[in-house]
Jmol script that loads the backbone (N, CA, C; Angstrom):
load data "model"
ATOM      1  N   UNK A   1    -163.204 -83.145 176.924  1.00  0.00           N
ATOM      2  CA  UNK A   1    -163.600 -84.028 178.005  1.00  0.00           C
ATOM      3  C   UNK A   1    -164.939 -84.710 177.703  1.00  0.00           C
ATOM      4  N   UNK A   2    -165.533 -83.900 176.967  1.00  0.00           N
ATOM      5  CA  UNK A   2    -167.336 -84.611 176.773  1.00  0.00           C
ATOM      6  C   UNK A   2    -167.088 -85.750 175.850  1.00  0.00           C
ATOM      7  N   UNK A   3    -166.443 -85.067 175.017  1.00  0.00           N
ATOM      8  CA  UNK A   3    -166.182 -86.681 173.903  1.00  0.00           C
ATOM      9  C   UNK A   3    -165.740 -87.355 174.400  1.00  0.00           C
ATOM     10  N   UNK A   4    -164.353 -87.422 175.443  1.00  0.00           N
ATOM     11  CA  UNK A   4    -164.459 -88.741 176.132  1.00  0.00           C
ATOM     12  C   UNK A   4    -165.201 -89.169 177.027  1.00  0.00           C
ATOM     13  N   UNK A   5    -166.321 -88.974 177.680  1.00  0.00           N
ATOM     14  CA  UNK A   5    -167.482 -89.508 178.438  1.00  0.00           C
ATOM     15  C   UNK A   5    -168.272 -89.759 177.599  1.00  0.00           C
ATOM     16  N   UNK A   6    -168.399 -89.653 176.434  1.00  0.00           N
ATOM     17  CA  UNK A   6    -169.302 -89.719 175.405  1.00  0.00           C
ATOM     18  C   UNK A   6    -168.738 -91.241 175.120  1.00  0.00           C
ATOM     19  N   UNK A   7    -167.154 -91.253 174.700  1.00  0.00           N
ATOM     20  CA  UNK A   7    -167.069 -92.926 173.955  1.00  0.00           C
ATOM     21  C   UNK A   7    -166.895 -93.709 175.158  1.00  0.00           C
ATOM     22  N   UNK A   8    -166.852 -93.409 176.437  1.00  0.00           N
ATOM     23  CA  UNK A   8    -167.059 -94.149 177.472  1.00  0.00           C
ATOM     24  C   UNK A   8    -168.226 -94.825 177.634  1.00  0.00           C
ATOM     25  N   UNK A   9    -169.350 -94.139 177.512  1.00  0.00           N
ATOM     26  CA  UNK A   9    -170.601 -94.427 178.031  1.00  0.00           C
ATOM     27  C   UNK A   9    -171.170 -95.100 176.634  1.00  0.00           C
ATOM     28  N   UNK A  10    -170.563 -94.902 175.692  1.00  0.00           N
ATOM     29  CA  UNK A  10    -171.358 -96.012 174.103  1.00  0.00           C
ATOM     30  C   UNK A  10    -170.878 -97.020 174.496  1.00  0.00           C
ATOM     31  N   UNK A  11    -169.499 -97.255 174.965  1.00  0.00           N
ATOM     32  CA  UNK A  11    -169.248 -98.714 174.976  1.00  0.00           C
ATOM     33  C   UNK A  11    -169.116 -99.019 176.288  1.00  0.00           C
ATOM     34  N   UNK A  12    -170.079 -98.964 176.874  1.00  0.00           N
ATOM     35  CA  UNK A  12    -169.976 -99.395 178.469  1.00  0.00           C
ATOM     36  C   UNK A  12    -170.118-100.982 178.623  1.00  0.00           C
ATOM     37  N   UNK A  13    -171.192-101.604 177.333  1.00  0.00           N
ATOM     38  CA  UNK A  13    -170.768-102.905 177.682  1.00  0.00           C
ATOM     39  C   UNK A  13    -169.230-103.769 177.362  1.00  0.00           C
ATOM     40  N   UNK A  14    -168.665-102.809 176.217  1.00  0.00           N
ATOM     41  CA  UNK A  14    -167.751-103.817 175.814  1.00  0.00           C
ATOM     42  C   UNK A  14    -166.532-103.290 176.914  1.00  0.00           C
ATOM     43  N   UNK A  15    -166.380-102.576 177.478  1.00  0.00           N
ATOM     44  CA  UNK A  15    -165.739-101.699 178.693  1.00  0.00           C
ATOM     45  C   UNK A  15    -165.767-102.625 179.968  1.00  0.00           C
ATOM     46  N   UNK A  16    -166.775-103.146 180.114  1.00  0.00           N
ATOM     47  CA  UNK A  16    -167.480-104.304 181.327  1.00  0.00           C
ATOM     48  C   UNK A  16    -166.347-105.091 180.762  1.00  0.00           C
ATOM     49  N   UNK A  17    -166.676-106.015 179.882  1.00  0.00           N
ATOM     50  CA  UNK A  17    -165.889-106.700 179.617  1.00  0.00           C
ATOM     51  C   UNK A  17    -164.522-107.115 179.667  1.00  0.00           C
ATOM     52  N   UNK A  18    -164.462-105.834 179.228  1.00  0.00           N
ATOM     53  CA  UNK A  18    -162.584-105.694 178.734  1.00  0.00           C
ATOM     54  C   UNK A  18    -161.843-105.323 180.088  1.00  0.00           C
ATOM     55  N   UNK A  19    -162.654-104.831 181.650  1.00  0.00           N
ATOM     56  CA  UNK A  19    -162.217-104.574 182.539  1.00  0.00           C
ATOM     57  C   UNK A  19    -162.397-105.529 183.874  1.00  0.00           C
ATOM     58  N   UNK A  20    -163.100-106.640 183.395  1.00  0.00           N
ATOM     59  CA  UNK A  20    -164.037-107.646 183.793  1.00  0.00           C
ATOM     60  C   UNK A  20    -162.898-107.720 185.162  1.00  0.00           C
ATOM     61  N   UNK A  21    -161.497-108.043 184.792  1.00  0.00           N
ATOM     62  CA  UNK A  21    -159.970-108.638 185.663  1.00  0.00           C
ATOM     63  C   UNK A  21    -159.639-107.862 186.740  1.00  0.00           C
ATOM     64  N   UNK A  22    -160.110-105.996 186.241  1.00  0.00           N
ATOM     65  CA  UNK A  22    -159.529-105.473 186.806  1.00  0.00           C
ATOM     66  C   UNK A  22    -160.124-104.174 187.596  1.00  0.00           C
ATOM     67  N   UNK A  23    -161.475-104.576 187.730  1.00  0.00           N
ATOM     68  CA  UNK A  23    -162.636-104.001 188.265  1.00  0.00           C
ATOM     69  C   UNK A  23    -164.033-104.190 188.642  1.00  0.00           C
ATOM     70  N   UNK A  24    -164.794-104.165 189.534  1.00  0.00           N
ATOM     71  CA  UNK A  24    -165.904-104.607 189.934  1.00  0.00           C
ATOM     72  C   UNK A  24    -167.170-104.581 189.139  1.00  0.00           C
ATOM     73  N   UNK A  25    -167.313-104.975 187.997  1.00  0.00           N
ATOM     74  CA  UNK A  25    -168.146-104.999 187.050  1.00  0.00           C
ATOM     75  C   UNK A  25    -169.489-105.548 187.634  1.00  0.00           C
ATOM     76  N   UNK A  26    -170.599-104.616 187.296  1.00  0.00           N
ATOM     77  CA  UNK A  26    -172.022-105.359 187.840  1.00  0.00           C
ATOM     78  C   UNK A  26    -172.579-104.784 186.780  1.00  0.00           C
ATOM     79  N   UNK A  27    -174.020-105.164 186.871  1.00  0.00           N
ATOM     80  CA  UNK A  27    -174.728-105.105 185.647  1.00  0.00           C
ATOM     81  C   UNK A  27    -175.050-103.500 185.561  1.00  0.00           C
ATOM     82  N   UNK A  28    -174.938-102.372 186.185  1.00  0.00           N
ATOM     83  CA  UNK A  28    -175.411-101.280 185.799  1.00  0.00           C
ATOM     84  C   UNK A  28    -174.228-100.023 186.404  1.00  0.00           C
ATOM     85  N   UNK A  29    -172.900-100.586 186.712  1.00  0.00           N
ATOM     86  CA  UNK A  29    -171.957 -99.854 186.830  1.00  0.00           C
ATOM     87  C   UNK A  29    -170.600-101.054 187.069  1.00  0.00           C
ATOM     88  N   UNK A  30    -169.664 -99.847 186.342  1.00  0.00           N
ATOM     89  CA  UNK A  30    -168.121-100.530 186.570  1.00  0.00           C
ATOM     90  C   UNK A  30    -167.292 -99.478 187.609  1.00  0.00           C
ATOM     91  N   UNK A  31    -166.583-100.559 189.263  1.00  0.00           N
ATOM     92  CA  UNK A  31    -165.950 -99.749 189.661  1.00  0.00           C
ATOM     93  C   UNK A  31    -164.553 -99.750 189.546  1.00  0.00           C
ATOM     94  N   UNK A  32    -163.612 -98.737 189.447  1.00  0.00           N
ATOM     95  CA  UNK A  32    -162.155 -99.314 189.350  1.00  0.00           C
ATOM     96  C   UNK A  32    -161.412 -98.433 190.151  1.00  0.00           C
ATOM     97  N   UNK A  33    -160.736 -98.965 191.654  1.00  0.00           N
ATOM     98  CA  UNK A  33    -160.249 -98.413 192.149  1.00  0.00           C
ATOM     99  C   UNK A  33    -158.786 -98.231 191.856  1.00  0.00           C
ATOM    100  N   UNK A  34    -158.062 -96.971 192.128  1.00  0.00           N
ATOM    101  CA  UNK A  34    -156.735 -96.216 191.915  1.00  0.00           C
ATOM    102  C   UNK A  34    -156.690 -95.573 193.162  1.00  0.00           C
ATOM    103  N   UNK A  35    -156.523 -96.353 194.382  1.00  0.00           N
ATOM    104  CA  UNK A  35    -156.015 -95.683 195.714  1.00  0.00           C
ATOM    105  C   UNK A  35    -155.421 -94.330 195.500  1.00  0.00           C
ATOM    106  N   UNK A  36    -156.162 -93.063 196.028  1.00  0.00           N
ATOM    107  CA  UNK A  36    -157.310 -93.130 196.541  1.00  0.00           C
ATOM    108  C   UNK A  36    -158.238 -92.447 195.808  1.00  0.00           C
ATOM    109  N   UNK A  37    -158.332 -92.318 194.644  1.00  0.00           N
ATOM    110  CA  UNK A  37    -159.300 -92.525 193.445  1.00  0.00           C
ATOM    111  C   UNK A  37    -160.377 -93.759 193.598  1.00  0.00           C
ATOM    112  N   UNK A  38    -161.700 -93.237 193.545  1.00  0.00           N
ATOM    113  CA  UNK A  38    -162.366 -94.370 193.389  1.00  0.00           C
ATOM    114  C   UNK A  38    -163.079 -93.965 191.631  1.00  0.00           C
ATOM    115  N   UNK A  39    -163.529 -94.528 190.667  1.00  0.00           N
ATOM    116  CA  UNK A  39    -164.451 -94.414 189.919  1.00  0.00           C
ATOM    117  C   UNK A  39    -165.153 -94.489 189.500  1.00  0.00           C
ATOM    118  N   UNK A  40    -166.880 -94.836 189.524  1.00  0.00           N
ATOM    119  CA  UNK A  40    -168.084 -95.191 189.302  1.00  0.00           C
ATOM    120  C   UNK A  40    -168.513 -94.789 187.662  1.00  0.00           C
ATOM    121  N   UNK A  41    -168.786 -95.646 186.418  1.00  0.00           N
ATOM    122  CA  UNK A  41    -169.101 -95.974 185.398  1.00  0.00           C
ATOM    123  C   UNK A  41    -170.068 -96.030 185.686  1.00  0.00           C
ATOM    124  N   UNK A  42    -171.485 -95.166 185.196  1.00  0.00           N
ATOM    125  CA  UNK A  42    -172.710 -96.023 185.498  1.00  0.00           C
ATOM    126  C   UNK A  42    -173.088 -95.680 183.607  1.00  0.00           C
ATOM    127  N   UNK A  43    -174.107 -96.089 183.537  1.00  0.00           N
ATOM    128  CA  UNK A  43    -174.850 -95.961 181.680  1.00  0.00           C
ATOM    129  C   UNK A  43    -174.878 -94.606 181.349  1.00  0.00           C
ATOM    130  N   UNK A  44    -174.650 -93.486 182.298  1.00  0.00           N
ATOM    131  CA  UNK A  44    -175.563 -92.127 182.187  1.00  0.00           C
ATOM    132  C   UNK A  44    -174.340 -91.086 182.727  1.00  0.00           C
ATOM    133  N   UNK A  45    -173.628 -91.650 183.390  1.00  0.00           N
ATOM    134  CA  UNK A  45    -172.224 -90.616 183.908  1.00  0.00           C
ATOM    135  C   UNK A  45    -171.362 -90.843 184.691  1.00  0.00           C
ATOM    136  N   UNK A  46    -170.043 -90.627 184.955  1.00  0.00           N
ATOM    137  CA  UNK A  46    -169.558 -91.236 185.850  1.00  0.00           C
ATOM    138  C   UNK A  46    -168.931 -90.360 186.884  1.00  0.00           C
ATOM    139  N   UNK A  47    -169.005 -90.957 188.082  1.00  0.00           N
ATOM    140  CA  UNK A  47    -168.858 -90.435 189.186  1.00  0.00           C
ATOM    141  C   UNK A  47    -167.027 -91.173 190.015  1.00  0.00           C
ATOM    142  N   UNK A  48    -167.137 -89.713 190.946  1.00  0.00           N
ATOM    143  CA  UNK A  48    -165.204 -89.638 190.935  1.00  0.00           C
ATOM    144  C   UNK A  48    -165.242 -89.553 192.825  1.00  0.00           C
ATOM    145  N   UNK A  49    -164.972 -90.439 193.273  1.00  0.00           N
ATOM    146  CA  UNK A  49    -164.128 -89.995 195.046  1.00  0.00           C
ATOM    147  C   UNK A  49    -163.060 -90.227 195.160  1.00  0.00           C
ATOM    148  N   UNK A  50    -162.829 -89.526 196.445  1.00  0.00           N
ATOM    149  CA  UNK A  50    -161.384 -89.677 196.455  1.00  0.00           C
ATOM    150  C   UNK A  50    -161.681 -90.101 198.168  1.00  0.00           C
ATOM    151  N   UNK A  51    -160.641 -91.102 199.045  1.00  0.00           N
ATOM    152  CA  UNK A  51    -160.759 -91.576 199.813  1.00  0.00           C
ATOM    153  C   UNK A  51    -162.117 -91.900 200.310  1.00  0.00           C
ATOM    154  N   UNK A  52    -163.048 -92.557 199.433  1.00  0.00           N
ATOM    155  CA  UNK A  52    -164.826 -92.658 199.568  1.00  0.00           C
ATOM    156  C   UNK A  52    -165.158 -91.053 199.900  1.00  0.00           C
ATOM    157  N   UNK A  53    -164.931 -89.895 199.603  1.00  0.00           N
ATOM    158  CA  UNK A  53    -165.603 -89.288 199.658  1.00  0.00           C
ATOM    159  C   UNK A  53    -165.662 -88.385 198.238  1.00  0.00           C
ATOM    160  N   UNK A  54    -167.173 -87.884 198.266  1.00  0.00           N
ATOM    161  CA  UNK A  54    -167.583 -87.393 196.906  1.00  0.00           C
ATOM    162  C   UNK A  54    -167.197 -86.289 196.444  1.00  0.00           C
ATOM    163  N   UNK A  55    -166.520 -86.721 195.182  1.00  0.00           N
ATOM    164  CA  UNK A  55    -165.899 -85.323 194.418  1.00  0.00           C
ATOM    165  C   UNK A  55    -166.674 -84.653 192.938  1.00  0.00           C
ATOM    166  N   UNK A  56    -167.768 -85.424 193.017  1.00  0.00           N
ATOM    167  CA  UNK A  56    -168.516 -84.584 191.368  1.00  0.00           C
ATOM    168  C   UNK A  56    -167.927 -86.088 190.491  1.00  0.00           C
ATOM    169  N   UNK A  57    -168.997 -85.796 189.464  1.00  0.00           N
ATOM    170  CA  UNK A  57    -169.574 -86.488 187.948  1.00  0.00           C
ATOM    171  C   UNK A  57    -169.192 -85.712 186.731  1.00  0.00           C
ATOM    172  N   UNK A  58    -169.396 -86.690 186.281  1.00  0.00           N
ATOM    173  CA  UNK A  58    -169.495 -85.859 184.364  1.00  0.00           C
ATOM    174  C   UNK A  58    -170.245 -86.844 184.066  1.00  0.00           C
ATOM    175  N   UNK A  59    -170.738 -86.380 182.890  1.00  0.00           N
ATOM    176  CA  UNK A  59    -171.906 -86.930 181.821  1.00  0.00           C
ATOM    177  C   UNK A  59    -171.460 -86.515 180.470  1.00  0.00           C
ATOM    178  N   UNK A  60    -171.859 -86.732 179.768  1.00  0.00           N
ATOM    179  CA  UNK A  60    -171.784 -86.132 178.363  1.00  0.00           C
ATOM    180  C   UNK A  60    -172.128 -84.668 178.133  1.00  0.00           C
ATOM    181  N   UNK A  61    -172.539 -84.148 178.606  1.00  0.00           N
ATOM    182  CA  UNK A  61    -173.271 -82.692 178.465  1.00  0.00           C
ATOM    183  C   UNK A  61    -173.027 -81.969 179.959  1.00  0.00           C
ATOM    184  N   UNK A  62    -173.074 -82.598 181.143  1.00  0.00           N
ATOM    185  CA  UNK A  62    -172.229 -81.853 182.457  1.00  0.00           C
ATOM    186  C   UNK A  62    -171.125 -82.135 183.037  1.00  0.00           C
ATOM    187  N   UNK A  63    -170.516 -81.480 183.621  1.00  0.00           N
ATOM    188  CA  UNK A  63    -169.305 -81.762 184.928  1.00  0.00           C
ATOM    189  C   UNK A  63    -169.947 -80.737 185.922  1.00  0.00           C
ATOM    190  N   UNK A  64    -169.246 -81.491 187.135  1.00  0.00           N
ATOM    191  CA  UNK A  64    -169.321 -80.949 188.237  1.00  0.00           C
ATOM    192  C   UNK A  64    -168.901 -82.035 189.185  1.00  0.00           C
ATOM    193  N   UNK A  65    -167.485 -81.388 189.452  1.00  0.00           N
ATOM    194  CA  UNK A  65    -166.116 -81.843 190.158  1.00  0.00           C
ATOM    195  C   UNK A  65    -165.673 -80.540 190.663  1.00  0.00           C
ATOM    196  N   UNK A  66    -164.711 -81.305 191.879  1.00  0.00           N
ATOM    197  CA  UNK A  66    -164.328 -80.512 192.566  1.00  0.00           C
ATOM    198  C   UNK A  66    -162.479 -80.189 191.971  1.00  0.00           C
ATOM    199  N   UNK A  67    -161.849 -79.007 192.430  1.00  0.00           N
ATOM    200  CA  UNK A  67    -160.389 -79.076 191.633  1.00  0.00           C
ATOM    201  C   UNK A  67    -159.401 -79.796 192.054  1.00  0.00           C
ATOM    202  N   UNK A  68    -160.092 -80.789 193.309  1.00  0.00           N
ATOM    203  CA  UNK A  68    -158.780 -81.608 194.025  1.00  0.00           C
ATOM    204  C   UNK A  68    -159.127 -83.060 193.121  1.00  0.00           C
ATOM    205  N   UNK A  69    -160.261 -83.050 191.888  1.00  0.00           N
ATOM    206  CA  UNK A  69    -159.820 -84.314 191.567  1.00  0.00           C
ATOM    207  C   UNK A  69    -160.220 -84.306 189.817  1.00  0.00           C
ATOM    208  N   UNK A  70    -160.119 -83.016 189.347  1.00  0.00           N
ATOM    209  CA  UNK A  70    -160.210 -82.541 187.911  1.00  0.00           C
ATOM    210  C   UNK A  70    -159.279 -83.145 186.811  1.00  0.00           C
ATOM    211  N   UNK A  71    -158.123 -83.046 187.488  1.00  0.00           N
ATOM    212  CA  UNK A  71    -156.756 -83.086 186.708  1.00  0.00           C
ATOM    213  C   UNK A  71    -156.962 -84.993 186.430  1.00  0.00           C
ATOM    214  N   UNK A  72    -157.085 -85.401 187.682  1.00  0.00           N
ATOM    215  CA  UNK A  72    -156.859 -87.215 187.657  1.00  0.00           C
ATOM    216  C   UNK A  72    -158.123 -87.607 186.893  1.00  0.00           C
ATOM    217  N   UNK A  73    -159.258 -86.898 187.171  1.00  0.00           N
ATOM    218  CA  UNK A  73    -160.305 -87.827 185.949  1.00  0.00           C
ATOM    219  C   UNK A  73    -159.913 -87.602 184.573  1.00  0.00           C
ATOM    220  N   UNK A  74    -159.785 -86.062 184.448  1.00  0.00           N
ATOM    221  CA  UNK A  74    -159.303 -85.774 182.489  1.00  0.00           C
ATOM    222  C   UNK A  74    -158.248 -86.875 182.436  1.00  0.00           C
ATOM    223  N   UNK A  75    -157.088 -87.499 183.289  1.00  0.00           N
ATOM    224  CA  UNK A  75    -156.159 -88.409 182.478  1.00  0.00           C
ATOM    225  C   UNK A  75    -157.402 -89.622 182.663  1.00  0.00           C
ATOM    226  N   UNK A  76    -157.765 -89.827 183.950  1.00  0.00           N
ATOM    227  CA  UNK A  76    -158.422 -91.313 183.531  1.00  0.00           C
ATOM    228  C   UNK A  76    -159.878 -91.233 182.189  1.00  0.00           C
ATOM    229  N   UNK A  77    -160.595 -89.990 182.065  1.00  0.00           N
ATOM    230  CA  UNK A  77    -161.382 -89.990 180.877  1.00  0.00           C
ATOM    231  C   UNK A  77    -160.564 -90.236 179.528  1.00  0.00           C
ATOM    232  N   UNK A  78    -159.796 -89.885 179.966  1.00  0.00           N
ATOM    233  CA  UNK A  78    -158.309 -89.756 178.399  1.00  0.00           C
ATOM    234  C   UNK A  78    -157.885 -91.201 178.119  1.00  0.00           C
ATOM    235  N   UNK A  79    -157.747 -92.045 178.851  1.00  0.00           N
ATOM    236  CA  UNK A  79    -157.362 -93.734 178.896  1.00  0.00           C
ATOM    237  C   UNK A  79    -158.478 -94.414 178.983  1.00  0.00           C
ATOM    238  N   UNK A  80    -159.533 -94.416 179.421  1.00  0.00           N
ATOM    239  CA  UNK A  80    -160.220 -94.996 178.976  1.00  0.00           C
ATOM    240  C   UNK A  80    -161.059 -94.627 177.878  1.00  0.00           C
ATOM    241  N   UNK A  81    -161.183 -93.811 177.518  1.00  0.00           N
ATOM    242  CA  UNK A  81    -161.668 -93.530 176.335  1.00  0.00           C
ATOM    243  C   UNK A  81    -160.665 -93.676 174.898  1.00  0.00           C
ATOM    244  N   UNK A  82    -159.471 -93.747 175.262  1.00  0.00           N
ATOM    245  CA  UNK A  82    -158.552 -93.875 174.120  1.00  0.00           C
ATOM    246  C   UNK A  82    -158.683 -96.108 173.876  1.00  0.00           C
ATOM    247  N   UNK A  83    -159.133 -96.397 174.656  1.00  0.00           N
ATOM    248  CA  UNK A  83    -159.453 -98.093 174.106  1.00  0.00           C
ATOM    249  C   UNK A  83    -159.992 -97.767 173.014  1.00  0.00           C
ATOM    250  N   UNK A  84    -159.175 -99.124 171.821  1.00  0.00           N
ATOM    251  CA  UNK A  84    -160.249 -98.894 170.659  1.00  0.00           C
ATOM    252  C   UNK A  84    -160.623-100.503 170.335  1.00  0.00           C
ATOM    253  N   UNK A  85    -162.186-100.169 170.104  1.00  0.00           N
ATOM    254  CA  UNK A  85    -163.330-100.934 169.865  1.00  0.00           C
ATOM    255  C   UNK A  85    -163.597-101.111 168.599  1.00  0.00           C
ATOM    256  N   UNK A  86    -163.746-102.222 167.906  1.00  0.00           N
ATOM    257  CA  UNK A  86    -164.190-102.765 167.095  1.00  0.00           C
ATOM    258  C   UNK A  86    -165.194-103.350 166.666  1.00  0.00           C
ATOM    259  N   UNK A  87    -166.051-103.308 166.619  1.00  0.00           N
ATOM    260  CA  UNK A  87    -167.687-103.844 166.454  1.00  0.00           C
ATOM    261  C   UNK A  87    -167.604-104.474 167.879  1.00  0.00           C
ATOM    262  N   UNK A  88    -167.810-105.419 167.997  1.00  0.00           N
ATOM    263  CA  UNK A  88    -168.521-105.976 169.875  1.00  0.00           C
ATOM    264  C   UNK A  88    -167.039-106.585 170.153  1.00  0.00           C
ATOM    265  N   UNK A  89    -165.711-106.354 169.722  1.00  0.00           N
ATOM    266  CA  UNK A  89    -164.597-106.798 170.284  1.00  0.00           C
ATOM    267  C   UNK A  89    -163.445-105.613 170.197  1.00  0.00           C
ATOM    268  N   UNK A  90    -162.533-106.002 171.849  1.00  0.00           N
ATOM    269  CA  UNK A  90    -161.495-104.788 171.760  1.00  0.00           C
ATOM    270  C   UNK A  90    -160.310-104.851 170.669  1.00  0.00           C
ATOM    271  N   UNK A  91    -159.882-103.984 169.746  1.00  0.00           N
ATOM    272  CA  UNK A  91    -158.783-104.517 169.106  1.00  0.00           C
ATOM    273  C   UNK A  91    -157.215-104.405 169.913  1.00  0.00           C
ATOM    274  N   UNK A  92    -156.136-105.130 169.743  1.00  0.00           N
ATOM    275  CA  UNK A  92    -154.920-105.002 170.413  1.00  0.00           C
ATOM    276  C   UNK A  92    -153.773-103.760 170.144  1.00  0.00           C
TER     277      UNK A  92
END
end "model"
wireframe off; spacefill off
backbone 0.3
color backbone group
């Protein structure tokens, strides 16, 4: 799980980008909602609710989540971290 918050958070800008269509991209976090998953990208860790309310973060080095929303971040850390990046462009 750390390695994928790990290649999440290296390529957070090219991530902005590549999600630009399909998520609320601002300059210091990406949000992407999955009713009723919410997900907060920020530079430093990302944070997980479920119907706006707070279920725990991960970072590269912590977690702390709750078990009603463990299972759905490991797949969404797993997909977004499986994008592959190519110097400053996504490859297909």
């Amino acid at each position: 799980m750390y390695e994928d918050v790990k290649k999440i958070l290296e390529n957070f800008e090219n991530l902005k980008r590549l999600l630009s269509s399909r998520a609320l991209c601002e300059e210091d976090r990406i949000v992407i909602c999955d009713e009723p998953l919410k997900i907060i990208i920020r530079r430093d860790r990302i944070d997980f609710y479920v119907y706006d309310e707070y279920h725990g973060f991960v970072s590269s080095s912590t977690k702390k989540m709750s078990k009603e929303v463990e299972k759905e971040a490991k797949l969404w850390l797993k997909a977004l971290s499986s994008l592959k990046f190519r110097r400053f462009s996504v490859r297909p």
